[in-house]
C-alpha positions as CSV (number, residue, x, y, z in Angstrom):
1,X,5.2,-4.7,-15.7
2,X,7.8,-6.6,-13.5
3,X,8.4,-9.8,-12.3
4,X,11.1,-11.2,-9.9
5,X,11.6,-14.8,-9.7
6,X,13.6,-16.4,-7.0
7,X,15.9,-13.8,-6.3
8,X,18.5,-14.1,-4.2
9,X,21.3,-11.1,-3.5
10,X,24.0,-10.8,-0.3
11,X,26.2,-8.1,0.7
12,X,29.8,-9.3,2.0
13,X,28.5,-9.1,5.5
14,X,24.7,-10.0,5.0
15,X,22.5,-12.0,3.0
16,X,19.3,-9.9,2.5
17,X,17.1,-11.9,-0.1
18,X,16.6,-15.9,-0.5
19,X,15.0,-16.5,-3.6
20,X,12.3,-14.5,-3.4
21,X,9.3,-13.7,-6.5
22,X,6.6,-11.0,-7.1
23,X,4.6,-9.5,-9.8
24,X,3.6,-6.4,-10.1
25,X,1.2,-4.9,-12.9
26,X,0.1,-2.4,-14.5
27,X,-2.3,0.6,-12.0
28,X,-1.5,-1.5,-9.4
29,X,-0.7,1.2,-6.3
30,X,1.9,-1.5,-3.9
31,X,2.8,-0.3,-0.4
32,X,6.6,-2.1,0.1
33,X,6.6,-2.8,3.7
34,X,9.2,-4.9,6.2
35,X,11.6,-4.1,9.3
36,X,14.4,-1.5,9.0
37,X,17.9,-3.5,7.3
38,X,15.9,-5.6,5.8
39,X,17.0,-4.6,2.3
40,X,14.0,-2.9,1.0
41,X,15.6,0.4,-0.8
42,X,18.4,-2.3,-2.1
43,X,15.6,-3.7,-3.9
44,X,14.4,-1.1,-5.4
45,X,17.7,0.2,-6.7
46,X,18.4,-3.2,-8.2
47,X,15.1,-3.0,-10.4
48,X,15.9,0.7,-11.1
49,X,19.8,-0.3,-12.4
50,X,20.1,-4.2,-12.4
51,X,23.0,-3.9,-14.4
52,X,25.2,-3.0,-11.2
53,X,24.3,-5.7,-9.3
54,X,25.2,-9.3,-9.4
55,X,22.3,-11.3,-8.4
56,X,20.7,-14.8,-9.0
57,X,17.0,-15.7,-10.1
58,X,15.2,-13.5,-12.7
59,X,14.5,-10.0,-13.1
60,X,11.7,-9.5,-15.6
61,X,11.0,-5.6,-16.5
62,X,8.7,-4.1,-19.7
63,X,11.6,-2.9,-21.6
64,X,9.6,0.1,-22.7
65,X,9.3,0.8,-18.5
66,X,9.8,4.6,-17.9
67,X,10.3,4.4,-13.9
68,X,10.4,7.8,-11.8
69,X,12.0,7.9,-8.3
70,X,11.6,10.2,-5.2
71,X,14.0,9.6,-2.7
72,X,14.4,9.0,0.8
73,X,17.0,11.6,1.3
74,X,15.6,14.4,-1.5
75,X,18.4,17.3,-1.8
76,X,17.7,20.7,-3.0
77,X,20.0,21.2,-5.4
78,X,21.0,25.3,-4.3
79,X,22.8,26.3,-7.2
80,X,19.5,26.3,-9.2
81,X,17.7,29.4,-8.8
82,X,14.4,27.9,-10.0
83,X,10.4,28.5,-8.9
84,X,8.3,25.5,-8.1
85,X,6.4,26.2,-11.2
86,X,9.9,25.7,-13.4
87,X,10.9,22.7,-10.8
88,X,8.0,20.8,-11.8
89,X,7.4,21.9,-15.2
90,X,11.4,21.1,-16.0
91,X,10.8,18.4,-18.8
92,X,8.0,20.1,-20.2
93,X,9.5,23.3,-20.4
94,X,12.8,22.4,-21.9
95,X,10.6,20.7,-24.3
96,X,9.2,23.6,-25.3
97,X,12.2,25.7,-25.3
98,X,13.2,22.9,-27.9
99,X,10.5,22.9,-30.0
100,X,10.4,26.8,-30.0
101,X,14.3,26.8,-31.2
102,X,13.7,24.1,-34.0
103,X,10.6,26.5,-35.3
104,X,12.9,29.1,-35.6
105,X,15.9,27.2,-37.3
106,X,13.0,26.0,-39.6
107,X,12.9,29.5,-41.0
108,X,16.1,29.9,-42.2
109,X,17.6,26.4,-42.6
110,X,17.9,25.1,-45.9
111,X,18.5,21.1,-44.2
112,X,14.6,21.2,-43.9
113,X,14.3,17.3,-43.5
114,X,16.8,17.2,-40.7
115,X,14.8,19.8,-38.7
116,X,11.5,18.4,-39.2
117,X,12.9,15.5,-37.9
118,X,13.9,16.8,-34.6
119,X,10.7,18.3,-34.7
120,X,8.3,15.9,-35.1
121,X,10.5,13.7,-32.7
122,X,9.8,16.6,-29.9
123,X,6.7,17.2,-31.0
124,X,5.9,13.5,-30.2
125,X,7.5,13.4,-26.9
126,X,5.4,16.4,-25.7
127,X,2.4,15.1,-26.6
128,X,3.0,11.8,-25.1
129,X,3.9,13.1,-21.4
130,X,0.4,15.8,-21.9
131,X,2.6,18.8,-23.0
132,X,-0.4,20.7,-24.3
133,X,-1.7,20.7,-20.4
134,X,1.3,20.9,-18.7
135,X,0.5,24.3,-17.1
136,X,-3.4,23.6,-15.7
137,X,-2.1,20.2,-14.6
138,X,0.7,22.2,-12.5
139,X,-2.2,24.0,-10.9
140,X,-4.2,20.9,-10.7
141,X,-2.1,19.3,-8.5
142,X,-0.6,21.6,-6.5
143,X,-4.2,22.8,-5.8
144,X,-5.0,19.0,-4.4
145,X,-1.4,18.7,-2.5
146,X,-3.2,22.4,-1.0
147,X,0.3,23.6,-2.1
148,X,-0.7,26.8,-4.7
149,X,0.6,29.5,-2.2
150,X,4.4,27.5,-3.1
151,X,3.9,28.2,-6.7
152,X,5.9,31.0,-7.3
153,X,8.2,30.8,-4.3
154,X,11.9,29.7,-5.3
155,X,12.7,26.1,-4.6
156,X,15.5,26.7,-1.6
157,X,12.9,28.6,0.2
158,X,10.9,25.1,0.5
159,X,11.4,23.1,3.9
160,X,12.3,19.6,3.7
161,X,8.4,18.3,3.8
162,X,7.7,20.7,1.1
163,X,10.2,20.0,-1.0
164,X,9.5,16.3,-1.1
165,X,5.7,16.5,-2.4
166,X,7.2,18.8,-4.7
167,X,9.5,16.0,-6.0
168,X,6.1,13.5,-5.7
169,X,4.3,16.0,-8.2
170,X,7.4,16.5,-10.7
171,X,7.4,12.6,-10.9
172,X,3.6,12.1,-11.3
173,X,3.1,14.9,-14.0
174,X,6.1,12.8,-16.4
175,X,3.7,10.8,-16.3
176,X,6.4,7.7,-16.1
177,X,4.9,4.2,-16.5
178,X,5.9,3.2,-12.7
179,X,6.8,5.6,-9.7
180,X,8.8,4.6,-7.3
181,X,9.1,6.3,-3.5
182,X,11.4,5.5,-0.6
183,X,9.7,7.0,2.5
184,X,8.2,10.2,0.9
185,X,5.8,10.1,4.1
186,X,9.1,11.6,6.4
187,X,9.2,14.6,7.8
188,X,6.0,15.1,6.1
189,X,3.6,17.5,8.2
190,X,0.1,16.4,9.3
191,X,-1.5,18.8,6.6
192,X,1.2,17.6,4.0
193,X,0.4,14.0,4.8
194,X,-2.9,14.6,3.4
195,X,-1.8,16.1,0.4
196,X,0.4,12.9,-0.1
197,X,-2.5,10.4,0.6
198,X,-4.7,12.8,-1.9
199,X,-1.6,12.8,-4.7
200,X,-1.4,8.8,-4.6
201,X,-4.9,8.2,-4.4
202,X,-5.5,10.5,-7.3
203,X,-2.5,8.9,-9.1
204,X,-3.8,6.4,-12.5
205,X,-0.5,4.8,-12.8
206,X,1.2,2.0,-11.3
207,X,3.4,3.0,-8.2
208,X,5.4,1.1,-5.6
209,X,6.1,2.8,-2.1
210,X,8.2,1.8,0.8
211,X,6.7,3.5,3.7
212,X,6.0,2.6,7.8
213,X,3.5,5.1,8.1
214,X,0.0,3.3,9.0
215,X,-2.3,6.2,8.3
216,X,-0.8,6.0,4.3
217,X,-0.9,2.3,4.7
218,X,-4.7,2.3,5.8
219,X,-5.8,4.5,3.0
220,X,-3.8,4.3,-0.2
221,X,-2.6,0.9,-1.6
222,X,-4.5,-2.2,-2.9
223,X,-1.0,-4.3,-2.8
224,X,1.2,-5.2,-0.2
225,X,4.7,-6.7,-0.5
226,X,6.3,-7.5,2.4
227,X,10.1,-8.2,3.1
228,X,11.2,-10.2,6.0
229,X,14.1,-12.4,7.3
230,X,15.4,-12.6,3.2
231,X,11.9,-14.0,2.5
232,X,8.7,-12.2,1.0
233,X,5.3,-12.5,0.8
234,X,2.7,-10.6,-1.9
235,X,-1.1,-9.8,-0.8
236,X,-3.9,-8.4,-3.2
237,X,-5.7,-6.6,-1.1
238,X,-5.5,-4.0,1.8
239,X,-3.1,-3.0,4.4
240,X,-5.9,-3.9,7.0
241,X,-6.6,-7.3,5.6
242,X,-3.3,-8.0,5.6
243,X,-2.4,-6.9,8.8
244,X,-5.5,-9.1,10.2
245,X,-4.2,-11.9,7.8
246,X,-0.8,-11.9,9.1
247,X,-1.8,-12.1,12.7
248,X,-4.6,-15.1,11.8
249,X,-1.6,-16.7,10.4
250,X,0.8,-16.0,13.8
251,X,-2.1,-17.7,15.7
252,X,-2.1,-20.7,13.7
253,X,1.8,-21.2,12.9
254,X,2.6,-20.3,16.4
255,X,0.1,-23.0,17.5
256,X,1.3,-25.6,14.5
257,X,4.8,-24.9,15.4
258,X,4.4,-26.2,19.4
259,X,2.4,-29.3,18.1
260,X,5.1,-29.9,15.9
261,X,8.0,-29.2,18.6
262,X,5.7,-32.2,20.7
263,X,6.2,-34.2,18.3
264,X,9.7,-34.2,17.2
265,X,10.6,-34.4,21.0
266,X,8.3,-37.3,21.4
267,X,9.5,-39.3,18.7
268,X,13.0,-38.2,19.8
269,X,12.3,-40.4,22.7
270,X,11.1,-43.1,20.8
271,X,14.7,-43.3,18.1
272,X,16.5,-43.4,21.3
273,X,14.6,-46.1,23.0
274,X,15.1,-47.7,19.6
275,X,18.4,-47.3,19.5
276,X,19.1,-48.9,22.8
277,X,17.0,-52.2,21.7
278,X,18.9,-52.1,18.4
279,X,22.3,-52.1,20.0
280,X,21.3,-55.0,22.2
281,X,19.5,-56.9,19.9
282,X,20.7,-57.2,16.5
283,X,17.4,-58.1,15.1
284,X,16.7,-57.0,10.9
285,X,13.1,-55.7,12.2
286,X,13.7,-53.5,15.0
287,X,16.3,-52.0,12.7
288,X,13.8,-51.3,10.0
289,X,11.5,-49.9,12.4
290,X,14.5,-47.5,13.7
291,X,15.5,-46.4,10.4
292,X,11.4,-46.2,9.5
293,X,11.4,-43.1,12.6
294,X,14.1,-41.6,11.8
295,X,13.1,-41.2,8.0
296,X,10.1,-39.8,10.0
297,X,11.7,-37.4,12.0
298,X,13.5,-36.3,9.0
299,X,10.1,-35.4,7.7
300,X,8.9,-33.8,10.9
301,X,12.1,-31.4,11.0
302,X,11.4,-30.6,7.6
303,X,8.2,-30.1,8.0
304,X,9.0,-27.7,11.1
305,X,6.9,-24.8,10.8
306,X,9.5,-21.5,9.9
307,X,8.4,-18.4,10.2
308,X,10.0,-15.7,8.4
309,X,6.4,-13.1,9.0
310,X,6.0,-14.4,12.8
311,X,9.6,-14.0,14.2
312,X,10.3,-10.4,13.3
313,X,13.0,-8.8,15.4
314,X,11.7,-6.1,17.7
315,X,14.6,-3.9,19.3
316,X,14.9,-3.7,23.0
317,X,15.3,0.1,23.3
318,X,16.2,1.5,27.0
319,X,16.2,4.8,28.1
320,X,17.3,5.5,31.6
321,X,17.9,9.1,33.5
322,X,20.9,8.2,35.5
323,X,21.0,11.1,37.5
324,X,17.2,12.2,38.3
325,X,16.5,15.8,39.5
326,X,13.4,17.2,41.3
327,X,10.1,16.1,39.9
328,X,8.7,20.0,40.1
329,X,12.0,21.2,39.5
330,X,12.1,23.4,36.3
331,X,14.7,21.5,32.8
332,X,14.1,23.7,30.6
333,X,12.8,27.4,30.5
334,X,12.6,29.6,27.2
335,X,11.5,33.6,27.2
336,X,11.0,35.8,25.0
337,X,12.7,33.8,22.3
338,X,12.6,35.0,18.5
339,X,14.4,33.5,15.2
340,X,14.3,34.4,11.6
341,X,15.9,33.8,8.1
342,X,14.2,35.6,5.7
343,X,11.2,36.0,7.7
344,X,10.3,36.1,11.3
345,X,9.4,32.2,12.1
346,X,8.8,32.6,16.0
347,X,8.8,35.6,17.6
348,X,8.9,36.5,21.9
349,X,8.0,32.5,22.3
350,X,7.4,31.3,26.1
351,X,7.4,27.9,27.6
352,X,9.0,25.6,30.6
353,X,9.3,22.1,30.4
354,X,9.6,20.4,34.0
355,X,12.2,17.4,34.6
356,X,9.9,14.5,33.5
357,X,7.4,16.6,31.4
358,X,7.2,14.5,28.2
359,X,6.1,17.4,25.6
360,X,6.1,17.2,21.5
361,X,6.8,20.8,19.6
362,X,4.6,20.2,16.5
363,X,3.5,22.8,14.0
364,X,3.3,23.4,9.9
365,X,7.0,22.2,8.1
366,X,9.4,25.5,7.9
367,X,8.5,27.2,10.9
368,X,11.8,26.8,12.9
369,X,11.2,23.2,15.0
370,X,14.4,22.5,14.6
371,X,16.4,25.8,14.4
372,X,14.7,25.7,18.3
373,X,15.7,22.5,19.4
374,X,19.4,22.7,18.5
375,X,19.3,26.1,20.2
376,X,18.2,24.4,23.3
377,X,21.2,22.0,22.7
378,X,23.9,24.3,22.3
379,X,22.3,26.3,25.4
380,X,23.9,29.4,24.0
381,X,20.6,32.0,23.3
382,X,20.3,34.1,26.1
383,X,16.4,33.7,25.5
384,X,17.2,29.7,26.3
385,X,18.1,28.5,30.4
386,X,18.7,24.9,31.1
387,X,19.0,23.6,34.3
388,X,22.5,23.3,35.8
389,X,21.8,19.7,37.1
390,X,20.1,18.8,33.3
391,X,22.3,16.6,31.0
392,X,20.7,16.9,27.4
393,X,21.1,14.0,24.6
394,X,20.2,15.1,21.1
395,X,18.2,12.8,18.3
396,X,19.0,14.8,14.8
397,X,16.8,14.1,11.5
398,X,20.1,14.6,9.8
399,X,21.9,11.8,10.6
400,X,25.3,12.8,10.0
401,X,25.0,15.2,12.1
402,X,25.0,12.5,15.2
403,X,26.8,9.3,13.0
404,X,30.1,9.9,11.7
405,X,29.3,7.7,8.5
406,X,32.7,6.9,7.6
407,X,33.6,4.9,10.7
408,X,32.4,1.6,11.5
409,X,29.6,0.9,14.2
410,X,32.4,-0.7,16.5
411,X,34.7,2.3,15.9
412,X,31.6,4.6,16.7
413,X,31.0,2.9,20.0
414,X,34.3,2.8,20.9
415,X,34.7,6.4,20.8
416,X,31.6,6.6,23.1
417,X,33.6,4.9,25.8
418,X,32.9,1.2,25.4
419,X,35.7,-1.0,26.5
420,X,35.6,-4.4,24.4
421,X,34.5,-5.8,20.9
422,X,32.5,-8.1,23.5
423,X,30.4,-5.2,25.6
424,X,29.6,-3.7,21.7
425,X,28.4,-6.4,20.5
426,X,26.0,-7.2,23.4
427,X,24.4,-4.0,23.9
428,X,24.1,-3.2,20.0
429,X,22.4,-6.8,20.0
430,X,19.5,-5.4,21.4
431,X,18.9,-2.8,19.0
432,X,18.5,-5.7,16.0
433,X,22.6,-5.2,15.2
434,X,23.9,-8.5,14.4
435,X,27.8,-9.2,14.9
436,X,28.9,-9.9,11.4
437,X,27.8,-6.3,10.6
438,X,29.8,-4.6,13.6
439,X,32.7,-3.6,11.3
440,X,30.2,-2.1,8.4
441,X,30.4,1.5,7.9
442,X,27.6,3.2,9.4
443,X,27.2,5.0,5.7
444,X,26.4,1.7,4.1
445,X,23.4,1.2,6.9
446,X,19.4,2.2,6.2
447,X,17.9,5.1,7.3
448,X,15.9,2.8,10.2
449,X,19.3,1.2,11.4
450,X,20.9,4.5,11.2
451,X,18.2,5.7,13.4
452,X,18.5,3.0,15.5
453,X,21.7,3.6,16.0
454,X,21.5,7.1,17.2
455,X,18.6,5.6,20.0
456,X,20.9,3.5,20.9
457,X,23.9,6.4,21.5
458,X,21.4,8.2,23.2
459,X,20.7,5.4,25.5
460,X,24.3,5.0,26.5
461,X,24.6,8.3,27.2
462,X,21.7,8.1,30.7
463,X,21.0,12.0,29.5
464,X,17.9,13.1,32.0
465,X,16.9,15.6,28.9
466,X,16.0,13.9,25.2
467,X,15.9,16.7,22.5
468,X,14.1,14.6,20.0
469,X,13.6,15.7,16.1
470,X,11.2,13.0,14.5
471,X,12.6,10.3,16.2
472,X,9.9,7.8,14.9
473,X,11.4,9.0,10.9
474,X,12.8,5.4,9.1
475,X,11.4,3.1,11.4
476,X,9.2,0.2,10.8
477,X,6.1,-0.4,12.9
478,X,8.4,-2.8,15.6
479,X,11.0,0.0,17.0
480,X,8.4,2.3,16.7
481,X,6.4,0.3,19.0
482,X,9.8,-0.4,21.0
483,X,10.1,3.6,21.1
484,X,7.1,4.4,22.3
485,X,7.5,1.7,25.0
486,X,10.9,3.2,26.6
487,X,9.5,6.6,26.1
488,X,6.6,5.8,28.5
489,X,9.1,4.3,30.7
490,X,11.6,6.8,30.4
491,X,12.3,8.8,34.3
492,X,13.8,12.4,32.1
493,X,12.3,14.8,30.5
494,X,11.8,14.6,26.9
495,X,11.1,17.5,23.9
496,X,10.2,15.9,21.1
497,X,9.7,17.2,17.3
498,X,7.4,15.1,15.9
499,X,4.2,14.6,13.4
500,X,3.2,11.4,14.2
501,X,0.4,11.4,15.8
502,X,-0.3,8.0,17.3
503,X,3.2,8.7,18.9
504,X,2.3,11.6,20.2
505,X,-0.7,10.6,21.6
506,X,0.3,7.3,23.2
507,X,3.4,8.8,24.5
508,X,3.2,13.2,25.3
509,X,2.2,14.6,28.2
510,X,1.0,17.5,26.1
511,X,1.9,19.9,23.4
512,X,3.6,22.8,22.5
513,X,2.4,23.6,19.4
514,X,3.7,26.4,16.8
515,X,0.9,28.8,15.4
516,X,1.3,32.0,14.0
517,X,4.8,33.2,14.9
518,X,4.3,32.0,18.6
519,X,4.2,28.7,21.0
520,X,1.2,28.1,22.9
521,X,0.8,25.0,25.6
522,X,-2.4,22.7,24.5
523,X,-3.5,19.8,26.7
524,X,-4.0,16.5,24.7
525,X,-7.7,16.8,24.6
526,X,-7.9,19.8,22.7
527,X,-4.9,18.7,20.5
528,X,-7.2,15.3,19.8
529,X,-9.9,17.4,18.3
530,X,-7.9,20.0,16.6
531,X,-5.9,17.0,15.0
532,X,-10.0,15.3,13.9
533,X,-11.3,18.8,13.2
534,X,-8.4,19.7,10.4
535,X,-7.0,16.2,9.3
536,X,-8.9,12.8,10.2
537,X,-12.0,11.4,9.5
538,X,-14.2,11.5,13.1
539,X,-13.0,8.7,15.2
540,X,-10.4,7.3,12.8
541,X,-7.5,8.1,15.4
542,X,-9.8,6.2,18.5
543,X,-10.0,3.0,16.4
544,X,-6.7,3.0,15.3
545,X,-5.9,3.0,19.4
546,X,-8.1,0.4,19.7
547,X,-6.9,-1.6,16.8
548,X,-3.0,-1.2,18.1
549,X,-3.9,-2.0,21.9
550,X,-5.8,-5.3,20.8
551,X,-2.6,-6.3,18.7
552,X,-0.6,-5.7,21.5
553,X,-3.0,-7.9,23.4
554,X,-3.0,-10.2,20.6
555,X,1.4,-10.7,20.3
556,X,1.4,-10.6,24.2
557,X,-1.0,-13.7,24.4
558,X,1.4,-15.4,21.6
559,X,4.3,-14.9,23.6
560,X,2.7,-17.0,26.5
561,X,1.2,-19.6,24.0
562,X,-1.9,-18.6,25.0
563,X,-4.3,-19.6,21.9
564,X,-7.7,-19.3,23.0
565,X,-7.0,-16.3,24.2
566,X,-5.7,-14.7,21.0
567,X,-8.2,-15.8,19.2
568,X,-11.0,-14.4,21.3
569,X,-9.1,-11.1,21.1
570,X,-8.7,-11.5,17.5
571,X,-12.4,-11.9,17.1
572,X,-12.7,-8.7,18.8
573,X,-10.3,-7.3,16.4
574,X,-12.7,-8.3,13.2
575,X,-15.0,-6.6,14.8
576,X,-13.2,-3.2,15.2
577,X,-12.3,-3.5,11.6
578,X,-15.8,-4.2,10.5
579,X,-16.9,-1.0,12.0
580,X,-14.8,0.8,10.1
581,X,-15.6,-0.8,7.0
582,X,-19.4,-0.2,7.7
């Protein structure tokens, strides 16, 4: 269905791809994986419109492709006043409506032929995308996305999470030939998540999605492509073999690549000892033999294991309370609070958070998260008291609403304080920010870097209160880690919005979780179960722990060359996987 071979594409500040190839084919479900900025949504729009971009190596695509596309950043278009039924059935519908029209022209047109035409030509069309079913196929799906209360309910009323398996179902019932989604896991639910992994599982056609989200990756795809440091690699197979292929293959480059460095110093030593004889003795012999090592140190340095898949950039995120308050001391109280819009979403809500209480507000998409958490921020609601001594920093799922997108990311952190072009550019460094890409408006960035980018804000700010709404949203698996790490770390307090659950887990103190029009407190050993009882297969989430702490184990033993040790611990991590598997 489409075949790239040895693309290469830069943007004026950064090359992303260095002729890089892949196939994919038809019914072939593709998880597109790979760190944030690393040009993975670029991609994807040059196969959807290569016409706009100037790029060299081949782009190979079925010219009779019909390609459907759910965004990272879905809008709800609000001058439509349409139900979810009329959403998805759009095509189909104005189909219809067509087909209906042309009957009735038929009656009293004397240009038969023309009309019939038209007709047959609909007619056709309909037929082809399953018109005849279009209405029980509606309820089919939105019955396995657990989604037939939305039926009837107009389209704005949907939250964000809604709206976007709504946009995966509209795309899926075109029945287009490949479907392509940027992140359609975001802001997704843990109940909608299950719907998603139960839509693309259920899916017959051929679909490529970029996502970071492992409980999708463990489940869905039987392809992964993988973009890294302008190179990729393609595996047939699982996200889980991969995974445990990737690190097999860290092991041995890593190990390969100190042999090698050995050896190039070693015969370093040896070209200049040969030098020195050669300058003092101008025999024809020793000069072969020089010129003989140094053709084999050319070799060597060529040979000179590089390692686009090992040395993937993990930021160094840093979140420090500069001015601490009283461990027992009260942040953050809320009483009696109550919102609505059209209907009552919370209503007489209680909870205090202390000053290095780390606490995640989960709960169903639509039920006011967010409406709460800026509340708290603009500590305005007479329901809401923050403590005087409390400096809050605020992470937004809207990014504009942090990031001014038309500056550049020097003109940002200039306006945060920073002094010098020089102080920028260290401290961004550390967040994966490269120099040449200082003076690139913030606009032009991906939704990880973006995010990234508001971390880092946040960081400079030394807040002792993080209001955080789905902080872990864009990022790949290497900030997420780097998240969770200065989160553990972190001396402040922290409310965080949030429906990933490994997060949560590794990181929370406990929850505050949003059920029937009220906010009760739940330790993490009830919310364990609740989250098995309702969403995961039993023990799914334990193994995954245990998967993720023995990778840990696994890069940390790399770092310090040890070998023997990784691979014991990589043994151990075959063995995890096999239970799962049996």
């Amino acid at each position: 269905m489409i075949t790239i071979e040895d693309l290469s594409y830069s943007f004026p500040q950064k090359d992303l791809y260095n002729k890089i190839s892949f196939t994919l084919e038809d019914g072939q479900h593709c998880a597109f994986i790979g760190s944030s900025g690393s040009g993975k949504s670029t991609l994807v729009d040059i196969i959807m419109d290569p016409e706009r971009y100037l790029f060299d190596g081949i782009l190979k695509i079925d010219p009779n492709c019909r390609i459907g596309y759910v965004s990272q950043f879905p809008q709800i278009d609000k001058t439509k006043e349409n139900t979810v039924f009329q959403y998805i059935g759009e095509e189909f519908i104005e189909l219809q409506n067509e087909i209906e029209s042309l009957c009735a022209q038929m009656e009293s047109s004397e240009d038969m032929d023309a009309l019939l035409e038209q007709y047959q030509q609909a007619l056709d069309t309909f037929d082809a995308i399953g018109g005849s079913d279009f209405e029980s196929n509606i309820d089919k799906q939105l019955y396995l996305a657990n989604l037939t209360k939305l039926k009837n309910l107009m389209v704005t009323e949907l939250s964000g999470g809604e709206f976007k398996l709504i946009q995966v179902i509209k795309e899926m019932l075109n029945s287009p030939d490949l479907i392509i989604m940027d992140e359609p896991d975001v802001f997704l639910d843990f109940e909608n998540l299950n719907a998603l992994k139960s839509l693309i599982n259920s899916h017959k056609g051929t679909l490529l999605v970029i996502t970071h989200n492992r409980y999708l990756l463990n489940h869905c795809f039987n392809k992964i492509i993988h973009l890294e440091n302008m190179e990729l690699q393609e595996f047939d197979g699982s996200y889980i073999d991969y995974n445990l292929s990737l690190l097999q293959s860290k092991i041995d480059t890593q190990e390969q690549a100190i042999a090698d460095d050995e050896e190039i110093l070693r015969n370093e030593l040896l070209i200049d000892k040969l030098r020195d004889i050669a300058t003092d003795n101008a025999d024809a012999a020793k000069g072969r033999t020089l010129k003989a090592r140094v053709k084999f140190q050319e070799r060597l340095e060529a040979r000179r294991i590089k390692g686009p898949f090992v040395d993937i950039k993990q930021p160094k995120i840093r979140l420090i309370a500069e001015h601490e308050i009283s461990e027992e001391a009260t942040a953050l109280s809320v009483t009696d609070y109550s919102v609505s819009f059209n209907e009552i979403l919370l209503e007489d809500a209680n909870f205090e958070i202390k000053s290095t209480d780390k606490v995640a507000l989960i709960g169903s998409n639509g039920t006011g998260k967010t409406t709460l958490l800026r509340e708290i921020f603009n500590n305005n609601h007479p329901s809401i008291e923050v403590n005087k001594d409390v400096n809050m920093a605020y992470f937004s799922q809207n990014q504009d609403e942090i990031l001014n997108e038309s500056r550049t990311i020097l003109e940002e952190f200039y306006e945060l304080g920073f002094k010098t072009y020089q102080e920028i550019s260290s401290y961004i460094s550390d967040y994966g920010f490269d120099e040449e890409i200082l003076s690139q408006k913030i606009g032009s960035l991906s939704g990880g870097e973006k995010n990234l980018l508001q971390l880092a804000k946040i960081s400079a700010s030394n807040a002792n209160m993080l209001l955080l709404d789905e902080p872990t949203s864009h990022l790949d698996t290497y900030s997420q880690i780097a998240l969770e790490k200065a989160i553990k770390n972190y001396n402040g307090a922290v409310l965080m919005i949030s429906h990933d659950f490994y997060f949560i887990v590794n990181c929370m103190d406990f929850v505050l979780i949003i059920e029937d029009k009220t906010i009760r407190k739940m330790n993490m050993k009830k919310f364990r179960k609740m989250i098995y009882a309702k969403h995961f297969d039993k023990d799914y989430l334990e193994i995954e722990q245990k998967k993720k702490s023995v990778e840990t184990q696994i890069e940390s033993a790399l770092k310090d060359s040890n070998f023997e040790l990784a691979k014991v611990l990589f043994e151990e991590l075959e063995r995890i996987i096999n239970t799962i598997s049996h």
